[in-house]
N, C-alpha and C positions, 0 to 999 in steps of 0.2 A: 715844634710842628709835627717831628713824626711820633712822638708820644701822645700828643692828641689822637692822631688819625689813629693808633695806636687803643685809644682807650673807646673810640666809636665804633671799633672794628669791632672789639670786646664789646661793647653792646650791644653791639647789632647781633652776634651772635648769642650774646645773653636770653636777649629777649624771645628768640623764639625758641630757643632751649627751655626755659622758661614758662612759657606758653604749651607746649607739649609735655612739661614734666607736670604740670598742673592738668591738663585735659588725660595723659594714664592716670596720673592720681586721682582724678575726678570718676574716671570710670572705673578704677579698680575698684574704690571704694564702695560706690554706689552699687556698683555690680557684686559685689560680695553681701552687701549690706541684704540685696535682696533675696539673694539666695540663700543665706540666715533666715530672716523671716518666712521663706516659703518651708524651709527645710524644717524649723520649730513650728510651724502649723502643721504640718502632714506629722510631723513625729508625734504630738500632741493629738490628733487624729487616730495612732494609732497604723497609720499608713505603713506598709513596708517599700523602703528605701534599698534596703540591698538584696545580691542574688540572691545571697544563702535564706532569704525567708521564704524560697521557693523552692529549694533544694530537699526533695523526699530525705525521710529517714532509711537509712540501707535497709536490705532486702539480703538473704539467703538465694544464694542461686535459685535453690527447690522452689522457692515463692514467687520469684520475679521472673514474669513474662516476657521482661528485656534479657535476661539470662539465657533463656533458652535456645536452642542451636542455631535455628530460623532465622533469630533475631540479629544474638551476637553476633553472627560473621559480618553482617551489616558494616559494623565497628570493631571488627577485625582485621578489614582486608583494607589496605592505604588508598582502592577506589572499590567505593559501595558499588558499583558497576557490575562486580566479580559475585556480588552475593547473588546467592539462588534467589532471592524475593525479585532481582531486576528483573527478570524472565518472565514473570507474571503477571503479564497483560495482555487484555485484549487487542486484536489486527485494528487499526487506525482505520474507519469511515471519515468521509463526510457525507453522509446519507442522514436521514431523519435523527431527530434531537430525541434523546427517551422522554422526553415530554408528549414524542407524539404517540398516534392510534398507532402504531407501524412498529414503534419500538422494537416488540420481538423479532420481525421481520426486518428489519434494519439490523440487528445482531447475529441474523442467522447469515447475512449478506457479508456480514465481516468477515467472518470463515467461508463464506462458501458466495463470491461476490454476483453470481450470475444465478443465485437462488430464482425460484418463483415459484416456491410451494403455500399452504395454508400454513398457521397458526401450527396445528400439530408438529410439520415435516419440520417449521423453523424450530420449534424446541428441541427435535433431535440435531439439526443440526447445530445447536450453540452448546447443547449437552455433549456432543461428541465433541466440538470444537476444545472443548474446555477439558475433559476428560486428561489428557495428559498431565495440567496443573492439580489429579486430587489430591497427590502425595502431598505435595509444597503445603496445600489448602486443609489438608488433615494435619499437618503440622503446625501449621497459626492456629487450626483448633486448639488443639491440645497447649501450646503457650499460652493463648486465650484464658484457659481453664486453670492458671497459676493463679492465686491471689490476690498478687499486689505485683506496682508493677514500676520502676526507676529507670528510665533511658538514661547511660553512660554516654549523654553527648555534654558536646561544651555547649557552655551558654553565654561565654564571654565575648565572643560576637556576633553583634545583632542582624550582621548584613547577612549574614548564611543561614534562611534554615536548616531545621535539625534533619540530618541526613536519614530520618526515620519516615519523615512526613510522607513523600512519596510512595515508598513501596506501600505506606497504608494505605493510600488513596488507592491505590492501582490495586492490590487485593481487594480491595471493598469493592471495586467497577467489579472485578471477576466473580466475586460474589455475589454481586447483586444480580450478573447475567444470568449466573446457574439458579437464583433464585427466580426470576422471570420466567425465566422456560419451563421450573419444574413447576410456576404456577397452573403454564399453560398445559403441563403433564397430568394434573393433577396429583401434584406431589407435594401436597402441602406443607406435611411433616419438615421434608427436607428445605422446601421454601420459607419456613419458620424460624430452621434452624440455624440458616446461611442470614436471617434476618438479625438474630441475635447476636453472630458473632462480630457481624456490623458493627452493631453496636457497644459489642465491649471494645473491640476495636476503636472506634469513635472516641467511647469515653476515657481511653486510656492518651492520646494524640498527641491532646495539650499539657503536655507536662516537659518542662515549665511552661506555664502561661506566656500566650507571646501570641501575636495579630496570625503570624501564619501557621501556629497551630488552631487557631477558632478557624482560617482559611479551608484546611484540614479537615478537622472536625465535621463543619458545616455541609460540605459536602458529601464528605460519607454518610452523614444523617440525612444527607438528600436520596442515597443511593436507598438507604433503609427503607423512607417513606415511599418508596418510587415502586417496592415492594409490596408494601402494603395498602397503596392504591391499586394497583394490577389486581390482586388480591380479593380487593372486594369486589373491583365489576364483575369481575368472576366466580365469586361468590365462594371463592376458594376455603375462607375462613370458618372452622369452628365459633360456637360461644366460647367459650373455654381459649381459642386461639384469639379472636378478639381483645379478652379481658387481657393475656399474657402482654398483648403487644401495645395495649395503651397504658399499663403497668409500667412497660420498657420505657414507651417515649416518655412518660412522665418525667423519669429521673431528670432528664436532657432540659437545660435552662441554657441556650445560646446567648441571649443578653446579657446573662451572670456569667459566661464564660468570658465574652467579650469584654464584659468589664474588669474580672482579672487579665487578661489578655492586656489593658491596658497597664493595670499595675504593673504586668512582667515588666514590657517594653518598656515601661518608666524604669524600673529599678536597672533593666540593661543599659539605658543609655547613659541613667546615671554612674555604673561602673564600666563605662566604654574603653575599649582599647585605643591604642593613640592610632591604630588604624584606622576606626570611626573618623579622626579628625582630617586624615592626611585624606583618605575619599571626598567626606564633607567641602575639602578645596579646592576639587574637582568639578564643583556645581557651578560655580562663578565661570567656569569655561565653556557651558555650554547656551552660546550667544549667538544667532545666526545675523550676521552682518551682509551685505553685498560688496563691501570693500577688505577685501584679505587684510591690509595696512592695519581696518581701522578694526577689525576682529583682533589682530594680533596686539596689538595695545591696549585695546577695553580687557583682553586676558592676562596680561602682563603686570596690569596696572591692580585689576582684583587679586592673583595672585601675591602682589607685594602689601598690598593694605590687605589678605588675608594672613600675611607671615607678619606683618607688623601690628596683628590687632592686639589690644592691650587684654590679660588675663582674665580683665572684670568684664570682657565679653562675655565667656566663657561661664562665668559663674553667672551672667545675666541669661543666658542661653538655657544653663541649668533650669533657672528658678523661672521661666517663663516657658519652658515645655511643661516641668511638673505639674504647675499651675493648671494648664488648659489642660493636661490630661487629668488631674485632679476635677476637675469641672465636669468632666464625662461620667466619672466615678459617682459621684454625689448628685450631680446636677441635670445634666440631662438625662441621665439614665436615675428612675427614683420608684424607686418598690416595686422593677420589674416591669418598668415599661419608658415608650423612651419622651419624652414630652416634648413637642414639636417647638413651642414657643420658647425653650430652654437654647433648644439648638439653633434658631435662629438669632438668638443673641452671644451663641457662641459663637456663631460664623462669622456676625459683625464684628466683634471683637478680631478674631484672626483674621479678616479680610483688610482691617486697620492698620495693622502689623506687616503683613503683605505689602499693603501699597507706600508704608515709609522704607526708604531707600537706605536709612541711618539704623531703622530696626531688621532690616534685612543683613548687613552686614553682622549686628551687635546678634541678632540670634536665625543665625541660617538652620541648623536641624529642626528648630521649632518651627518655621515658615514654610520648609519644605515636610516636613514628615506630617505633623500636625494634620494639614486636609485629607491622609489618606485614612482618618481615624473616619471620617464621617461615611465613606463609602464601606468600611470596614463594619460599621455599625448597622448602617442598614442592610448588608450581609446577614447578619447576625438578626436584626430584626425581622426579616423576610425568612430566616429559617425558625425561626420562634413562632410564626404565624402560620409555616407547613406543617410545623411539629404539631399545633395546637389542633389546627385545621383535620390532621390526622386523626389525632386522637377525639375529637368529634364526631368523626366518619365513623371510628370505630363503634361509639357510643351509643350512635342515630342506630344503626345497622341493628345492634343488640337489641335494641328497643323496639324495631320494624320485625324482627324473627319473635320476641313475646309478645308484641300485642296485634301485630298484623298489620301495622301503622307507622310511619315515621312521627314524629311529634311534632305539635304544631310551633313550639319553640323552643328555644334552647335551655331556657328553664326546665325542662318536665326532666330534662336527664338528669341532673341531680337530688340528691343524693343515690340512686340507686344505679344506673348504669356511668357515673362519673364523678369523683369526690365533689369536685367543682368547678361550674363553668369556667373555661379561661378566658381572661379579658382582652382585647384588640391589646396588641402589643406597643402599637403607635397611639400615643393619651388613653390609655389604658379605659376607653369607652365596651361595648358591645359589639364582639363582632355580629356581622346582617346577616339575618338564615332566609331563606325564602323558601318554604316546601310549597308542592306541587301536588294537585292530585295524583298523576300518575306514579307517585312515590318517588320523583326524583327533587332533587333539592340543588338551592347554589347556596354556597357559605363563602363570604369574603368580609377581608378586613380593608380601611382605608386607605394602607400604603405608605409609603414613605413621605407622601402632602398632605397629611392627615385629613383627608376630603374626600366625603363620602361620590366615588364618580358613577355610578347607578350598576357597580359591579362591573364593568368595564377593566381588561385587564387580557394577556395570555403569555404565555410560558415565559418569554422574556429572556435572561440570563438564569443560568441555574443557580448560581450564589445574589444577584442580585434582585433577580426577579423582574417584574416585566418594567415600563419604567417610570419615572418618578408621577408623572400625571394619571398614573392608570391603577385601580387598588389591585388586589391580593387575592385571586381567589382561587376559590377548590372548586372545581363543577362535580356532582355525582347524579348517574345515570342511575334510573333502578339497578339493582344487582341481577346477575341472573341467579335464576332459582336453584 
C-alpha cells in the first residue's frame, strides 16, 4: 500500500515537472528559433547588429571637436555639472514660445523681467544679457572649427543619454538668442554666423545614432530655422546670405537620421547591459490598484513569472523588437519620406502584441519602447518639413529680389534658385504653396494624417509640431524691404 501511494506521489509530481520541462523547452526553442531567422535576415540585409559598427574611427586630439578643452572637461569631471558648458543658458520664462511675434521681447524679459521697450532696446538687452557667455561661445567656435569629431561617451547603456546632448542643446538656445537680437541689430553677418555653428553643432549630436540624439538634433535645427525665419521678415538676408543658408539646410535629412537613430537603438538594445533587464522588471510594478493587498500581489506575482521566464523569452524579445524596428527602416520610412498607410499597419501589428497578455510578458521592451518610435518619427518628420519649408522661403525670396515677383509655383524655382523641389515628407506628394498678390504666401505640408486640412495648423510643440489633425505650415508675410 505504501509503495503504491508511493509511486502516485511520484506521478503526480512527474507530470507537472514534466509538463514545465516541456513548455521551457517549447519556448526556448521557438524563441531562439526566431531570433535566428530575424538575426540571418537583417545580417543578409546587410543591417548592422552591433555597437562597434557605429563606433567612429579615432581622431588626433588636433582634429576632434570632442578633444577640445570646452568639450573634454564634460568627460572629465565625475558630474558634467562642474563643466563650464553647464553655465550656459539662458534665465528660465514661461512668457511667449519663440514661435511667437514677441519672441525677441520675451527674451529680452528673461534677463531683464520687467522690460517694456521696442524691438531695438530688447536686442540690447538679450546682447548684453548674453555678453558674459562670449568666451565660453568663442570657444565651441573654435572646436567647431576642428574637422572631425568622436564623443568619448559610452554607449553601453541605453537608458542615459550621452552626457553631451544637453550642453548642445542649451548652447544652440544661446546661440540662437544672440542670433535673434543681432538680427533685430542688424547684424547679420554675426546672425549668419551664430546660425552656422548651429549647425555644425547639430550635425555633429548624433553620434552614435540613438532616438535622443535625433531628439537633440531636431531641436537645434529648430533653433537654426527660427533664425532664419526672423531673418527674412526682416529682410535681413543678403542673395549671397540666402544661397549659403539653404546650402547649410540642405545637408540636414532628419528622416535619414531618424532612421539610423533607429538602427543605433536596435544595435544597443541588442547588446544591453543586464541592467537593461533588471529596470525592464520594474514595468510590471507599475499598476494602480485601489486595494493595497491586491496591488501587492499582482507585483509580487509579475515579479516571480518575470524571474522565472524562460531564456526563449528573451531571445523572442530580441527577434521581435528588431523585426518592427527593421519595418521602420525599410518600410515605413522609403526613399525619404514616411508612408502613411505602411504605418498604419505597423501600429496594428503592435497594438496586437500590446493587447495579448502572453506576448506582453514573452516581449516587454518591444511593447513598451516600440510606441515611442512613432512619436519619435513624426519629430523627425515635422522637422524634415521646417527644414524643407525653410529652405523654400529661402528660394521664393531670391526669386522675388530678381524678378520683382514671388512665383506662381513651386516649380519655377528650380533649377535655378533651388537644385530641387522637395517632396511633402509625409507620402511624399507636393507640398501646397499659395501666393498672394500682395507677395505674401502660405506653404504647408499635410501632417502627420497625411490629409490635406485647407492649411490649418499653429506652432503646436516645437519637436512635434501642432497636432495630428492639423497640417504643417510656414506663413510668410511680405519681407520688409
Amino acid at each position: 500500500m505504501k509503495r503504491a501511494l508511493l509511486v502516485l506521489l511520484l506521478a503526480a509530481l512527474a507530470l507537472p515537472t514534466l509538463v514545465v520541462g516541456i513548455f521551457y523547452g517549447y519556448e526556448n526553442w521557438t524563441g531562439g528559433a526566431a531570433w535566428r531567422r530575424v538575426e540571418a535576415t537583417l545580417q543578409a540585409a546587410g543591417e548592422p547588429l552591433s555597437l562597434d559598427a557605429f563606433r567612429p574611427d579615432p581622431l588626433p586630439d588636433a582634429q576632434n571637436m570632442a578633444a577640445a578643452p570646452v568639450f573634454r572637461e564634460i568627460f572629465t569631471f565625475s558630474n558634467p555639472r562642474r563643466a563650464s558648458l553647464s553655465g550656459l543658458q539662458l534665465p528660465p520664462t514661461k512668457l511667449a514660445s519663440p514661435g511667437d511675434q514677441l519672441a525677441l521681447i520675451a527674451l529680452a524679459r528673461r534677463f531683464q523681467p520687467d522690460f517694456n521697450g521696442d524691438a531695438t532696446a530688447a536686442a540690447q538687452v538679450v546682447l548684453t544679457g548674453i555678453a558674459p557667455f562670449e568666451p565660453l561661445l568663442d570657444a565651441v567656435r573654435l572646436a567647431a572649427a576642428r574637422p572631425g569629431n568622436a564623443w568619448p561617451a559610452r554607449t553601453t547603456d541605453i537608458t542615459t543619454p550621452a552626457p553631451i546632448l544637453s550642453p548642445l542643446k542649451r548652447t544652440s538656445e544661446v546661440l540662437a538668442a544672440r542670433a535673434i537680437a543681432a538680427v533685430a541689430g542688424r547684424q547679420s553677418a554675426s546672425a549668419l554666423a551664430d546660425f552656422h555653428l548651429i549647425t555644425q553643432l547639430a550635425r555633429r549630436s548624433n553620434q552614435p545614432p540613438s532616438l535622443a540624439g535625433c531628439y537633440a538634433g531636431q531641436l537645434m535645427l529648430g533653433y537654426a530655422i527660427q533664425i532664419v525665419g526672423d531673418g527674412l521678415a526682416q529682410g535681413a538676408w543678403s542673395d549671397e546670405d540666402l544661397a549659403a543658408i539653404e546650402a547649410a539646410l540642405g545637408q540636414f535629412h532628419p528622416l535619414a537620421d531618424f532612421r539610423d537613430g533607429v538602427r543605433g537603438e536596435r544595435a544597443l538594445f541588442l547588446t544591453a547591459p543586464e541592467a537593461l533587464k533588471t529596470r525592464a522588471a520594474a514595468i510590471f510594478t507599475i499598476i494602480d490598484f485601489r486595494s493595497p493587498a491586491a496591488e501587492w500581489f499582482t507585483t509580487a506575482l509579475c515579479r516571480v513569472i518575470w524571474l522565472l521566464r524562460p531564456s526563449g523569452w528573451e531571445a523572442r524579445d530580441r527577434a521581435s523588437y528588431a523585426s518592427f524596428a527593421q519595418d521602420w527602416v525599410g518600410g515605413v520610412i522609403h526613399n525619404g519620406f514616411v508612408r502613411p498607410w505602411a504605418l498604419a499597419e505597423w501600429n496594428a501589428r503592435l497594438s496586437a502584441v500590446r493587447r495579448s497578455p502572453m506576448e506582453f510578458f514573452r516581449t516587454p521592451i518591444t511593447v513598451l519602447v516600440l510606441p515611442t518610435f512613432a512619436n519619435a518619427a513624426r519629430s523627425a518628420a515635422y522637422a524634415q518639413a521646417r527644414l524643407d519649408f525653410a529652405r523654400l522661403a529661402c528660394a521664393i525670396e531670391r526669386q522675388r529680389r530678381a524678378e520683382g515677383r514671388i512665383p506662381a509655383s513651386l516649380d519655377a524655382l528650380s533649377p535655378q534658385w533651388i537644385d530641387a523641389v522637395p517632396r511633402d515628407v509625409v507620402g511624399g506628394g507636393r507640398y501646397i504653396y499659395r501666393p498672394a498678390e500682395s507677395g505674401s504666401y502660405v506653404l504647408y505640408g499635410k501632417g502627420w494624417n497625411a490629409r490635406d486640412d485647407g492649411g490649418r495648423g499653429d506652432n503646436g510643440n516645437a519637436l512635434l509640431g501642432p497636432s495630428t489633425a492639423d497640417d504643417w505650415v510656414w506663413t510668410s508675410l511680405r519681407p520688409a524691404p
